[in-house]
MMTF fields as JSON, N, C-alpha, C and O atoms, coordinates in Angstrom:
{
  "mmtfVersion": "1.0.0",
  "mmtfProducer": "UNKNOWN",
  "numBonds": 391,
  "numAtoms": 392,
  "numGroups": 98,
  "numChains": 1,
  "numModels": 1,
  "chainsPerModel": [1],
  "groupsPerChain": [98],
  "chainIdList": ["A"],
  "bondAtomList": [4, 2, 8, 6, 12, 10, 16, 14, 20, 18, 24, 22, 28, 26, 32, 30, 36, 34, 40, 38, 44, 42, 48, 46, 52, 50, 56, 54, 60, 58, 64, 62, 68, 66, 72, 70, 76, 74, 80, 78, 84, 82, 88, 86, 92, 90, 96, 94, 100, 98, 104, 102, 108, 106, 112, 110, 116, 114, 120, 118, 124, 122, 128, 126, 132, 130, 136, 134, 140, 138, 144, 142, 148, 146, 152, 150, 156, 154, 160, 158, 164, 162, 168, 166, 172, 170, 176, 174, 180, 178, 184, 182, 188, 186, 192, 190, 196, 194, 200, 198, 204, 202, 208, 206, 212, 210, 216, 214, 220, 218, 224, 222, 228, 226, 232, 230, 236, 234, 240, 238, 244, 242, 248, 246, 252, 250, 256, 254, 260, 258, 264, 262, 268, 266, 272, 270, 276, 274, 280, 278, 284, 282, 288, 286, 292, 290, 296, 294, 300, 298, 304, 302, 308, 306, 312, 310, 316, 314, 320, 318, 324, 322, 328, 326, 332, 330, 336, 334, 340, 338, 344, 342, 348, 346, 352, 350, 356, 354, 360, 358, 364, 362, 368, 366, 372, 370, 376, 374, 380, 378, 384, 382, 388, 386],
  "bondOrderList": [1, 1, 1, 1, 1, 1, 1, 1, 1, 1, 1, 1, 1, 1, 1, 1, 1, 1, 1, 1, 1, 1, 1, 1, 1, 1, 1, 1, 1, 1, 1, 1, 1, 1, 1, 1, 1, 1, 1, 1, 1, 1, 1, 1, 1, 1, 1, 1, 1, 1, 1, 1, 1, 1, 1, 1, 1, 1, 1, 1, 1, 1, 1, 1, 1, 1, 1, 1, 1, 1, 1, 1, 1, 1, 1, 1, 1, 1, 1, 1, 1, 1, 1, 1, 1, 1, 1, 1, 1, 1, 1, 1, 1, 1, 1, 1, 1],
  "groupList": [{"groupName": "UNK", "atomNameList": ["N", "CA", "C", "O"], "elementList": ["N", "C", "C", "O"], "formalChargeList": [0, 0, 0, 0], "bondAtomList": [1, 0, 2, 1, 3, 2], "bondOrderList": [1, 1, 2], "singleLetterCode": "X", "chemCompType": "L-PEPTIDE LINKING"}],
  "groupTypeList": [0, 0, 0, 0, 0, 0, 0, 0, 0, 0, 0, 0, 0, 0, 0, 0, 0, 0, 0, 0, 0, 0, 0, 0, 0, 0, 0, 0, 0, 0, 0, 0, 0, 0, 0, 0, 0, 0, 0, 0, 0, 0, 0, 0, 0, 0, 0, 0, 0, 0, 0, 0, 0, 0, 0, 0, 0, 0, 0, 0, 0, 0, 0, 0, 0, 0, 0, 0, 0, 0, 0, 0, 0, 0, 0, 0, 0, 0, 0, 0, 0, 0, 0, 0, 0, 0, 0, 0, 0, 0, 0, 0, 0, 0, 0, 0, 0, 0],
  "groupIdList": [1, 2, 3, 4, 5, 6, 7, 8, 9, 10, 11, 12, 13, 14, 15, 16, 17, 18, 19, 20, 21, 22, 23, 24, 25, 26, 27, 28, 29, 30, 31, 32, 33, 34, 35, 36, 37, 38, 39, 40, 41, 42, 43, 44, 45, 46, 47, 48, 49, 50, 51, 52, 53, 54, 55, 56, 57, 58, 59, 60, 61, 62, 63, 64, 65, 66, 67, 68, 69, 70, 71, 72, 73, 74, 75, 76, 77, 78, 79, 80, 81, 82, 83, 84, 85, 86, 87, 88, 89, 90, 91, 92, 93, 94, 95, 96, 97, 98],
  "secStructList": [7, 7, 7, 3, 3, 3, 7, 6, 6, 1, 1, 3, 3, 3, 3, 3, 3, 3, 7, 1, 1, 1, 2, 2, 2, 2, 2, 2, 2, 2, 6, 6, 7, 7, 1, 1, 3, 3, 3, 3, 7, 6, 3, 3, 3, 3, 3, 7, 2, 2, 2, 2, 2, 2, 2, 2, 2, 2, 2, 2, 2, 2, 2, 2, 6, 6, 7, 7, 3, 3, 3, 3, 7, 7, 7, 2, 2, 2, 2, 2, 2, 2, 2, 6, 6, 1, 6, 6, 6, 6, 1, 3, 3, 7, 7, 7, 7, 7],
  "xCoordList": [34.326, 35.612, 36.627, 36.58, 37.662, 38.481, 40.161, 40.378, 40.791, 42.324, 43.244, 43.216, 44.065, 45.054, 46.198, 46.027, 47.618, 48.583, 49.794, 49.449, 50.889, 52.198, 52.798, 53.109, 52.766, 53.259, 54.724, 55.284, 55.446, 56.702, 57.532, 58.689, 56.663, 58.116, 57.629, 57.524, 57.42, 57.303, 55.515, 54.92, 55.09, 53.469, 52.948, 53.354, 51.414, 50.564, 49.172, 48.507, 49.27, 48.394, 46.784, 46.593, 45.879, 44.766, 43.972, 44.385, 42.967, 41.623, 40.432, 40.291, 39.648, 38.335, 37.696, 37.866, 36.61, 36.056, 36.028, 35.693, 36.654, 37.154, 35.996, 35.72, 35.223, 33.577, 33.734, 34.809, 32.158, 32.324, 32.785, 33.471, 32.432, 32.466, 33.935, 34.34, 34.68, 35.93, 37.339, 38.532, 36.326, 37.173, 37.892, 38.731, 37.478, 38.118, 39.329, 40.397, 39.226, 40.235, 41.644, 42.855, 41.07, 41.837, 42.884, 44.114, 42.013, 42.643, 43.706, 44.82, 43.626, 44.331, 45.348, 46.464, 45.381, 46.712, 47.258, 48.287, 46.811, 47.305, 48.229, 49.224, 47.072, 47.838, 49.388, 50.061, 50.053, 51.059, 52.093, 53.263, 51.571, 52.434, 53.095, 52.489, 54.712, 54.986, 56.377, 56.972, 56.493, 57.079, 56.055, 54.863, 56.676, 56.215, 55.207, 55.635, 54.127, 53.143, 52.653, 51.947, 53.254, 52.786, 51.685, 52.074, 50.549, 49.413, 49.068, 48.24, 49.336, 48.705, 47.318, 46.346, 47.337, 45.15, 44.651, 43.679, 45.469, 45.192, 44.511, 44.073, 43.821, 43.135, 41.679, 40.883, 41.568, 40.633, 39.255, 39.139, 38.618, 37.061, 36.188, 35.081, 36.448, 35.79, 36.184, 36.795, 35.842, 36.055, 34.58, 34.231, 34.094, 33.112, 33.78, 34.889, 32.796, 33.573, 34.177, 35.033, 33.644, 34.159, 36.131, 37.111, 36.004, 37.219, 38.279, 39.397, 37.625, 38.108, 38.502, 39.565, 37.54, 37.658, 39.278, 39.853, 39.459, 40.645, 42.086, 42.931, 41.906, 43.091, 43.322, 44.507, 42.732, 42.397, 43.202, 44.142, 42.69, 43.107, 44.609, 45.105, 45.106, 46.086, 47.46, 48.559, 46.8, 47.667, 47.87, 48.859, 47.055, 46.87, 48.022, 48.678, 48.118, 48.918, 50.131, 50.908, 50.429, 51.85, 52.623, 53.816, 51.362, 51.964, 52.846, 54.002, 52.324, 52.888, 54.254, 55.248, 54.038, 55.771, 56.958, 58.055, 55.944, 56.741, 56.658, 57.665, 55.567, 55.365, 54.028, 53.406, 53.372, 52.176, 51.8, 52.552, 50.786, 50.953, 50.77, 50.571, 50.898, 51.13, 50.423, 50.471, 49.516, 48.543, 49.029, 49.342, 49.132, 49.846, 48.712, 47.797, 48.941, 47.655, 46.781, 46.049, 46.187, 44.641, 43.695, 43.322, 43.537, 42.054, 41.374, 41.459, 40.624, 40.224, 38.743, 38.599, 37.645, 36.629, 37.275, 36.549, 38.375, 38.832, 39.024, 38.583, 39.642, 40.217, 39.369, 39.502, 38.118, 36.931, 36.289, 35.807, 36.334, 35.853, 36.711, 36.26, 37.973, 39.21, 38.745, 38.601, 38.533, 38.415, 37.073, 36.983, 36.246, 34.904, 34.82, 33.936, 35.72, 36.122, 36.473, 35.881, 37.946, 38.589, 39.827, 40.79, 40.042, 41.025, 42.227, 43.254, 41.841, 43.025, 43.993, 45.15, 43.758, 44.292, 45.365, 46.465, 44.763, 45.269, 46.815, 47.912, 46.19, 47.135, 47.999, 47.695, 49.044, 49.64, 49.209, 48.853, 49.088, 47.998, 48.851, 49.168, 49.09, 49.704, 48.662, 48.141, 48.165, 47.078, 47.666, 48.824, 46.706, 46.787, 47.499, 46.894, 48.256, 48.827, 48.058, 48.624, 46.484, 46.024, 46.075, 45.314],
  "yCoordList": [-103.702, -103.258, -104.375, -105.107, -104.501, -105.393, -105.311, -105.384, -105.186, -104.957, -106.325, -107.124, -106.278, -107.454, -106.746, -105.899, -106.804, -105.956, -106.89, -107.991, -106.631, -107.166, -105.873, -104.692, -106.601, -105.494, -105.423, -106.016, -104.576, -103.797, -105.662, -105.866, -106.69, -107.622, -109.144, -110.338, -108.34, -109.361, -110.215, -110.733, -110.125, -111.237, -110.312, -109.331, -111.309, -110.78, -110.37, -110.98, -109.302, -108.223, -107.889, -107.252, -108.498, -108.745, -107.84, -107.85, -107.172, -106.241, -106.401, -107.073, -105.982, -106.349, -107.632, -108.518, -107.499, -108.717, -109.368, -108.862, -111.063, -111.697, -112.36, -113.411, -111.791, -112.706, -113.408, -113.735, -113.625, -113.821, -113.111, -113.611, -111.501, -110.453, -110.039, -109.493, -110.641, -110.259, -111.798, -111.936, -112.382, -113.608, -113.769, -114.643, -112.918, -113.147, -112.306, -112.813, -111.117, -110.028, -110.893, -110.778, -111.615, -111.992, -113.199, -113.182, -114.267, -115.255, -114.562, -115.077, -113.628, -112.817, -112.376, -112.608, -111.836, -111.39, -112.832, -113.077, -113.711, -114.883, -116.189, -116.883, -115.994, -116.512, -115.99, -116.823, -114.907, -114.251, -114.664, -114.544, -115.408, -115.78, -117.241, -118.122, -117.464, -118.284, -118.575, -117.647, -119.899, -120.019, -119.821, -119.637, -119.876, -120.026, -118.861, -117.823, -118.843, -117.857, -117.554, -118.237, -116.299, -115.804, -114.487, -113.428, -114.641, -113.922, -113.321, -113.959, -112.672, -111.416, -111.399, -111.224, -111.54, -111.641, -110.45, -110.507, -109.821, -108.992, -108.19, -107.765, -107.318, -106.611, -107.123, -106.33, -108.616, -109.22, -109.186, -109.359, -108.961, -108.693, -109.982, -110.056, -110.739, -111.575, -112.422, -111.78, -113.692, -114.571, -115.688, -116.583, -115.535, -116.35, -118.273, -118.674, -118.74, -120.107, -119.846, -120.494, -119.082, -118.558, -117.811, -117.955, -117.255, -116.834, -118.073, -118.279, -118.744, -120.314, -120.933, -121.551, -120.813, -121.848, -121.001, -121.496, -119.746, -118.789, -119.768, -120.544, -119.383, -120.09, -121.654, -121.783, -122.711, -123.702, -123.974, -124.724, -123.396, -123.266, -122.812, -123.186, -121.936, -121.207, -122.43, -122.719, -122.856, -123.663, -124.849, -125.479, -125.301, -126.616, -126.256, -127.174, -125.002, -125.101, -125.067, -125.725, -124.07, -123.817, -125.255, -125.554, -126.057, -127.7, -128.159, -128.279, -128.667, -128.734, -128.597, -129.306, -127.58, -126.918, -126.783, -126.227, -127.812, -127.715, -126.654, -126.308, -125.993, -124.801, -124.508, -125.156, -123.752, -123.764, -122.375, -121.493, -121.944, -121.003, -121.243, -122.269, -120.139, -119.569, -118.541, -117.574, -118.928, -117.325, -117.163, -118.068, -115.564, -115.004, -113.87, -113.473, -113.417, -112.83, -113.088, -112.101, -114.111, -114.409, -114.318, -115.259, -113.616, -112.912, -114.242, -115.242, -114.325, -115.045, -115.745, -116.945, -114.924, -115.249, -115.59, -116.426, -115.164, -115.734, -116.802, -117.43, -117.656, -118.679, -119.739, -120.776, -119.171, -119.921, -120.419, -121.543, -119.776, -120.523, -121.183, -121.747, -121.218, -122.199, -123.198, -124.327, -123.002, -124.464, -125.304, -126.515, -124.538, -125.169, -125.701, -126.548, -125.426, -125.804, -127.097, -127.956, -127.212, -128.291, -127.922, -128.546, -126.137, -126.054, -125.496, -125.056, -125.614, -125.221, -126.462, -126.214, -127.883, -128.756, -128.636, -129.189, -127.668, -127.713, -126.693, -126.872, -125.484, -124.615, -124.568, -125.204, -123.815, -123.151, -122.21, -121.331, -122.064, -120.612, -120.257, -121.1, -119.178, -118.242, -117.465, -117.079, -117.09, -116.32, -114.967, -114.841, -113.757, -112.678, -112.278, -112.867, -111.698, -111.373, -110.59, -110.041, -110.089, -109.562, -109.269, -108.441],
  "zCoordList": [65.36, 64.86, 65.068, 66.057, 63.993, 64.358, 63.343, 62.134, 64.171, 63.655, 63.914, 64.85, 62.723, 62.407, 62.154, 61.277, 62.74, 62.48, 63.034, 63.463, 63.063, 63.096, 64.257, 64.109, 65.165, 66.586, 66.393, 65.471, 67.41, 67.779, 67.854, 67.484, 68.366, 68.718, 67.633, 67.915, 66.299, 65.333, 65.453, 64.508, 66.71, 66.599, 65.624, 65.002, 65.772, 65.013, 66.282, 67.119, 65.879, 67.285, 66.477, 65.441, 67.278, 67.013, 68.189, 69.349, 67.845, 68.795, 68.316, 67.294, 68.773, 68.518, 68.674, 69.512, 67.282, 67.486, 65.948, 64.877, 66.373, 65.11, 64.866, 65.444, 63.981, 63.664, 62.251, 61.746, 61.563, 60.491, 59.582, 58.691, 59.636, 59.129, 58.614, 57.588, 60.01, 60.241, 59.44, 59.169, 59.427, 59.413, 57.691, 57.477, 56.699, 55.658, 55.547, 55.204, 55.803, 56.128, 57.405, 57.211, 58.5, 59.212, 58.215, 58.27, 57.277, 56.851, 55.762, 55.856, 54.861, 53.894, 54.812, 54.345, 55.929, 56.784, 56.994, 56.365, 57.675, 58.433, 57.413, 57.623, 56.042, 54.891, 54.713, 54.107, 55.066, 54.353, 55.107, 54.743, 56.7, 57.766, 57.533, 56.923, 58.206, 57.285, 58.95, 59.498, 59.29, 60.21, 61.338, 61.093, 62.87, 63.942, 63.945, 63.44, 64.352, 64.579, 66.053, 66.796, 66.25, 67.763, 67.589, 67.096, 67.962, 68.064, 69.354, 70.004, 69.666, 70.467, 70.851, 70.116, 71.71, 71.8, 73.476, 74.229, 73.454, 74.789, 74.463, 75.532, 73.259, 73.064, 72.161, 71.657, 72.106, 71.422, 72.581, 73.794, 71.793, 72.672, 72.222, 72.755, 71.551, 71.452, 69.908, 69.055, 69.666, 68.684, 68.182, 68.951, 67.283, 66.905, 66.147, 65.793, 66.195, 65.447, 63.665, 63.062, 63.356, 61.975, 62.2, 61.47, 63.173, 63.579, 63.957, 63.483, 64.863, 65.406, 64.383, 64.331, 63.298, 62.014, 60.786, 59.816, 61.429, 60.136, 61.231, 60.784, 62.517, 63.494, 63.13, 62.82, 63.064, 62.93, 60.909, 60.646, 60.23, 59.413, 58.741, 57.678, 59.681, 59.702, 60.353, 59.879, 61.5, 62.261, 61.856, 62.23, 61.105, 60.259, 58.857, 58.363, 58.41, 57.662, 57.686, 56.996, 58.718, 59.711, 60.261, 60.235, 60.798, 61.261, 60.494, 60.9, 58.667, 57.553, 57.774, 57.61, 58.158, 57.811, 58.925, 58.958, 60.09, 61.312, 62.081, 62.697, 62.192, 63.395, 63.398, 62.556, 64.056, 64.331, 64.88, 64.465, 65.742, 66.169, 67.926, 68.577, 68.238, 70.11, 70.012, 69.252, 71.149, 71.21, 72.415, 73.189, 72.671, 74.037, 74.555, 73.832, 75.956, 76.322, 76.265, 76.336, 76.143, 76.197, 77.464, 78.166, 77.535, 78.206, 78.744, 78.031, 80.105, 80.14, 79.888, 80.12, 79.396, 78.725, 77.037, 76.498, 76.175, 75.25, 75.398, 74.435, 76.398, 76.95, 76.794, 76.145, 77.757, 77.82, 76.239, 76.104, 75.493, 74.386, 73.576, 72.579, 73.847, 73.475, 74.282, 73.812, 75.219, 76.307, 76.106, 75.904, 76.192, 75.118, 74.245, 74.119, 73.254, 71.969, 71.783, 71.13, 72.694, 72.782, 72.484, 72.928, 71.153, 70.919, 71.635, 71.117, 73.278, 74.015, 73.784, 74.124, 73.227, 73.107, 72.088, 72.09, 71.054, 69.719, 69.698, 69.168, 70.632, 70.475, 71.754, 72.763, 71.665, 72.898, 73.288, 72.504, 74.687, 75.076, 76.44, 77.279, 76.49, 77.706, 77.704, 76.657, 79.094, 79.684, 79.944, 80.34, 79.678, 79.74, 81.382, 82.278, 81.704, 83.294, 83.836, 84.781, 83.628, 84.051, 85.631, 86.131]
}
């Protein structure tokens, strides 16, 4: 299961799990975003490289235009595969206050 929505303080509030499955539905929301992008990831259960690859994409276009995105809450096994990645480099990341 996996939800893409626009929370109570403007982010974009993400759950589940962002796979391949999930990753075209995610890029059609993420496309519509336009300015600084703050993403929500406290209820994300997990992210595949296809998901990695909609963020990556998204933020690459946002740069363009002088902003990018901020992921907030991130969980710390989410974290871990940002950090694997390399793309904790890429993005801004605030860790979940668990």
């Amino acid at each position: 299961m996996f939800d893409i929505e626009t929370n109570e303080l403007g982010q974009v509030a993400v759950s589940g799990r962002l796979d391949a499955a999930q990753a075209p539905r995610a890029q059609a929301f993420l496309d519509q975003v336009a300015g600084e992008c703050v993403i929500d990831m406290k209820a994300l259960e997990y992210v595949s490289s296809a998901g990695l690859g909609v963020l990556l994409k998204t933020h690459k276009r946002l740069m363009a235009g002088g902003s990018g995105i901020r992921l907030v809450n991130v969980r710390p096994h989410i974290n871990d595969i940002f950090r694997y990645s390399g793309f904790d480099r890429l993005f801004k990341i605030e860790l979940a206050a668990d």
